[in-house]
N, C-alpha and C positions, 0 to 999 in steps of 0.2 A: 747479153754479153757481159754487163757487169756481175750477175753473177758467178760469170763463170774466174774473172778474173781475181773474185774474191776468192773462191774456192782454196785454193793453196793458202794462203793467208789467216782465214778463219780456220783451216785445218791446225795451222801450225800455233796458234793462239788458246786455241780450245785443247793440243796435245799438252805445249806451255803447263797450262794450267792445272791439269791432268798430274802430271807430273810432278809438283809441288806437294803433292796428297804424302802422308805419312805414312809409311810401310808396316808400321806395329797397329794402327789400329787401336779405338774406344775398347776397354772393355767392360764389363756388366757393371761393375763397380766403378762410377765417374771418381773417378780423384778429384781557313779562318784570313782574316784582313793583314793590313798592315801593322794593327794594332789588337791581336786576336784578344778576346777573353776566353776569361779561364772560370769553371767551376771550381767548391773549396775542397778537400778532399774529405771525403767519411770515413776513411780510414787510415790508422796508423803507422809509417813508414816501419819495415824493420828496424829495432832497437830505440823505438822512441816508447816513451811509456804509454801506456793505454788508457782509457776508462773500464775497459770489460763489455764495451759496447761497438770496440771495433775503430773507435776514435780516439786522436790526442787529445789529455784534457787540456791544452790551449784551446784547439775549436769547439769543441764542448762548450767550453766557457761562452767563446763568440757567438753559439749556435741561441745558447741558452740569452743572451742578449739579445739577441732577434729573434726570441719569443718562444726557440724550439725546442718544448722539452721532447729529449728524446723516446722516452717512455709514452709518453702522451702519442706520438707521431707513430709510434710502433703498433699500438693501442686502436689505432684509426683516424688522428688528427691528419694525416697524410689527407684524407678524403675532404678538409675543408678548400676550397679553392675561390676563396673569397680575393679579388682584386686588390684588395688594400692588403691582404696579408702574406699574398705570393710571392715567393721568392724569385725575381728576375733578374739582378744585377750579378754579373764575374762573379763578382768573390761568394754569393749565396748559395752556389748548388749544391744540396746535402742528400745523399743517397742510402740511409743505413741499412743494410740487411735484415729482409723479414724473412726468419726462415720459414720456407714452407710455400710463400704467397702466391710461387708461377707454378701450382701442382699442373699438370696435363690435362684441364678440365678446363681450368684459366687461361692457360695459352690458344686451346681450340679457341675460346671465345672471345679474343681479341678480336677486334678490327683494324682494317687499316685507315690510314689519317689522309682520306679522301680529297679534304679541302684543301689540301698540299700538292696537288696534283691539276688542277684548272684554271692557270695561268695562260696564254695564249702569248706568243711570238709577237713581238713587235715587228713594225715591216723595215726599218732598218737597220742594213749590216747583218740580216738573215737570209741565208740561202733561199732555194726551194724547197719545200716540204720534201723530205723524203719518202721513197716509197715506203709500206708498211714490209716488215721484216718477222715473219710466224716466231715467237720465242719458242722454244726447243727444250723440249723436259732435259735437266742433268741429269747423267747416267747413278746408278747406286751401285753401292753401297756411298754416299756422299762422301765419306770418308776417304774415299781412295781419289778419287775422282776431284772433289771440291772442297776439299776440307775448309781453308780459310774463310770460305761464307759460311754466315749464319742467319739467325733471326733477333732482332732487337723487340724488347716486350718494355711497355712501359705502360705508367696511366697517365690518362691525359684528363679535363673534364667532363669529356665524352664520353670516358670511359678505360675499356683495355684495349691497348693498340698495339699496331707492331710494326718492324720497318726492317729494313737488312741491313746487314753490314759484314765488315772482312778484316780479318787479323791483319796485321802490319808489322813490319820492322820497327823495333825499338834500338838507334844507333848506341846509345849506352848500355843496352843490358843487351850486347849481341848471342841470341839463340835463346834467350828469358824473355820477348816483348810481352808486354798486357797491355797492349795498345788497340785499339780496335778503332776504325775509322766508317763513318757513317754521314749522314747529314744534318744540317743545322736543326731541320724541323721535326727531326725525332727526339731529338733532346728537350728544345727549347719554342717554345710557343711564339716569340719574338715580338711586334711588336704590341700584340694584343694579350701579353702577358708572361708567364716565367719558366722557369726548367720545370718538365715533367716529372716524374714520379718512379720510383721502384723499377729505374732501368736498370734490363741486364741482358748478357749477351747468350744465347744457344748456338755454339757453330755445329754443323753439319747437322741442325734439327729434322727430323724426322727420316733420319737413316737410309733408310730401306725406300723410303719414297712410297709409304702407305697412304689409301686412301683415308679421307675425312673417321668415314665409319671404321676400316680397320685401326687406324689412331687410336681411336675411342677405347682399345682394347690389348691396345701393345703396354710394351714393359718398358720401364721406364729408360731403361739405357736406348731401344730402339727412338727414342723420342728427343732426348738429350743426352746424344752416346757421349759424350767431354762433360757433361756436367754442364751447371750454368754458371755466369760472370758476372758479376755485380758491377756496378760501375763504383769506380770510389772516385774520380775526377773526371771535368767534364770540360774540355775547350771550342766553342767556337767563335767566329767574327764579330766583332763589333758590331759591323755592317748586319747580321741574322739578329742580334738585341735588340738595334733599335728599329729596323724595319722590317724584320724577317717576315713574311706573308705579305709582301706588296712587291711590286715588279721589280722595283728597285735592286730589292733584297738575293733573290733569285742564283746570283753570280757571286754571291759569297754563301749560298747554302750547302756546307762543307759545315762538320764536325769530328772532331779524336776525344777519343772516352780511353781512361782507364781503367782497367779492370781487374776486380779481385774473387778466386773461386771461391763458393759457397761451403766448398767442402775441401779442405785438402791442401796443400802451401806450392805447387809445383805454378811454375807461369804460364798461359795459356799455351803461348808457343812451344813449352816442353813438354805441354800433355798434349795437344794435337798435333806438334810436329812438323809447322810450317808457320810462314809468317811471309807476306809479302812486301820489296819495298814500294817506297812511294815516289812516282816521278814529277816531281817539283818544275820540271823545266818548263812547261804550260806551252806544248809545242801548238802550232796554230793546228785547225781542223784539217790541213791539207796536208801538214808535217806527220800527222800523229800514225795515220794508214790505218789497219781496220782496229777497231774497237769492238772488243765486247764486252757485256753489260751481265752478269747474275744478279739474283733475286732471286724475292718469295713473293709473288705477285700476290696482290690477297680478292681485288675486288674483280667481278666479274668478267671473263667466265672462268677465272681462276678461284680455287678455291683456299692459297694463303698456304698448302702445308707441303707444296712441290716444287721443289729447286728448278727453275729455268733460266736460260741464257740466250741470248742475241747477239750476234757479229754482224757488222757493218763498218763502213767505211765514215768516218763522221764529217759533219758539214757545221756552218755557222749558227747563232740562233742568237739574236736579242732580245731579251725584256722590254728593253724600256730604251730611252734615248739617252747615250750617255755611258752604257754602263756597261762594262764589258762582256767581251762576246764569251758564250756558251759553247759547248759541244752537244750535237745533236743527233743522236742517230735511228734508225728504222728501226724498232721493234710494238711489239703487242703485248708486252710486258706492260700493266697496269698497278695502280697507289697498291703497297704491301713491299713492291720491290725499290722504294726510295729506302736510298739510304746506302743499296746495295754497291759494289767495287765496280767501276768500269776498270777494264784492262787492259794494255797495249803490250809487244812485244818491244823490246827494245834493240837497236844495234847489236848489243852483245848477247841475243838471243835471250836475256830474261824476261820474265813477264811482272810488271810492274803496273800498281794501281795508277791511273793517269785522273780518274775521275771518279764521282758518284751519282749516280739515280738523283733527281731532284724534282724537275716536273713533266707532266706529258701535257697533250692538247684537254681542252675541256671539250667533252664528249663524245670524245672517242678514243681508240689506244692505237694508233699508229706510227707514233714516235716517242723518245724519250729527248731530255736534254739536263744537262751535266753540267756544274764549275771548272772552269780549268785553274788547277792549283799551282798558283805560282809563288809570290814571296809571301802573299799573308798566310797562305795555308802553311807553309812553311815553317812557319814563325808559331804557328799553331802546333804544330806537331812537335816542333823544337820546345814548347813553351812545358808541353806533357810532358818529355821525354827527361828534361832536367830537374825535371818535379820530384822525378822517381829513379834518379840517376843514385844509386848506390857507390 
């Protein structure tokens, strides 16, 4: 019976989103808390002067005080990840463009960031376990269909990882945003350490929705039809710095990146053509009605390079004692798809992000659960958006 009562609902959510897709299409040639932190930017606002490296030289100079020469860092200092030398606090996040670094050899061979995903529900203030909910390949060409998801690639000391995430509305640059919205633990390592490395964003990666081995042999627009997005600034919580990967943490694992193309001056949302907003009101799990969830699921038995989605109706879910309630819903979407947009329809018929992917059960993939973003994500988003407000 509840399925069936979902039915209408998920249809009209997953149409929603459908719909959002850009009618022109890629072509061959790509063109947080109450007190959020903020990464520094790596790159230089329109009409500010440069270095030729993509940076102002005011942060230049700051970067170079905190030990980073840029050149050295381009060169492969990025790869030292020594604890005393890591950049972990707001103001330190430095992102500069290596061109070249994510060829399509490198992306296949990320991983997703596992140990972000094996938290377990505390028992108060959490519903019942939801039932498991099969996640559902997105249709292709992604572009039409799902444009606003993508895939986040970054390094971590593990290695190449990857995570999802989804364009957003930028209220000052309306129809320009380069806002992209994801979670705290693909950026930022939290309390066991600092911002990750050489993020950047692919939306609608792997187009066509080819296998592993066909990947291996596609073209590059079918791989990253928009191009890829560098991140130049980097906002999340407080609450993900100081304790992010402890239970604690969990309910403020929420992050907004912004972003600069690799190749070309148009804003993400003008070359893909859509940009979702973001619903701030942090309705409770009863308010919110069905949710659904995209991704790039990476680890088993998914293989990381297929757009998938879940609808469900969401319930409550605690970490920890104390600390506020999660959205949680059924799906078999496993680690690869953190990061990714949860989505609700709203009153006025839009489809608006309400959440993001953050942890599922340890050892199994039967549900996911989500931040609900209310004044500090807010604050976060506001905090990016005034950065780059022209």
């Amino acid at each position: 019976m509840r399925s069936v009562r979902l039915l209408p609902a998920a249809l009209g959510l997953a149409g929603a989103l459908a719909l959002t897709a850009t009618g022109c299409g890629p072509t061959e040639t790509p063109a947080a808390s109450d007190k959020p932190s903020a990464g520094a930017s790596s790159s230089a606002p329109a009409g500010d002067a440069g270095t030729g490296d993509g940076l102002t030289k005011d942060l230049a100079d700051k970067l170079k005080k905190r030990g980073v020469d840029l050149d050295k860092w381009k060169d492969g200092e990025w790869k030292n990840w020594d604890t005393n030398t890591w950049l972990r606090e707001a103001e330190d996040f430095v992102n500069p463009v290596i061109e070249g670094l994510w060829d399509p050899a490198r992306m296949q061979s990320a991983k997703s960031p596992d140990q972000t995903i094996t938290a377990q529900a505390g028992s108060g203030g959490s519903d019942p376990i939801p039932r498991p909910v099969k996640a559902q390949r997105e249709k292709t060409p992604y572009h039409r269909n799902a444009a606003p998801v993508g895939k986040i690639f970054f390094d971590s000391p593990q290695g190449h990882m990857v995570c999802s995430g989804t364009i957003v509305k930028d209220p000052r640059r309306p129809g320009k945003s380069n806002m992209v919205w994801t979670a705290g633990h693909c950026v930022h390592a939290g309390k066991k350490g600092g911002w990750y490395r050489n993020i950047t964003f692919v939306p609608a990666y792997n187009d066509l929705g080819k296998s592993p081995a066909a990947l291996s042999n596609a073209r590059p627009h079918e791989i990253y039809p928009y191009g890829q997005y560098w991140a130049d600034w980097a906002v999340t919580s407080g609450e993900w710095i100081q304790s992010g990967g402890t239970n604690q943490a969990w309910p403020y694992d929420y992050a907004v990146l912004h972003v600069q193309p690799q190749r070309g001056g148009k804003s993400l949302e003008e070359t893909v053509g859509v940009a979702l907003p973001v619903d701030f009101s942090a309705p409770s799990p009863a308010q919110a009605g069905t949710i659904g969830a995209w991704g790039y699921p990476q680890a088993p038995p998914y293989n990381g390079v297929i757009m998938h989605k879940c609808l469900d109706r969401g319930t409550r879910m605690t970490t920890a004692p104390a600390t506020p309630v999660m959205y949680r819903i059924g799906c078999t979407m496993t680690a690869g798809s953190s990061g990714g947009g949860w989505f609700r329809v709203l009153p006025n018929g839009k489809t608006a992000l309400v959440s993001n992917t953050s942890i599922g059960p340890a050892g199994s993939n039967g549900w996911l659960a989500g931040p609900q973003l209310g004044r500090g994500a807010k604050a976060a988003h506001e905090m990016v958006s005034k950065k780059f407000a022209r």
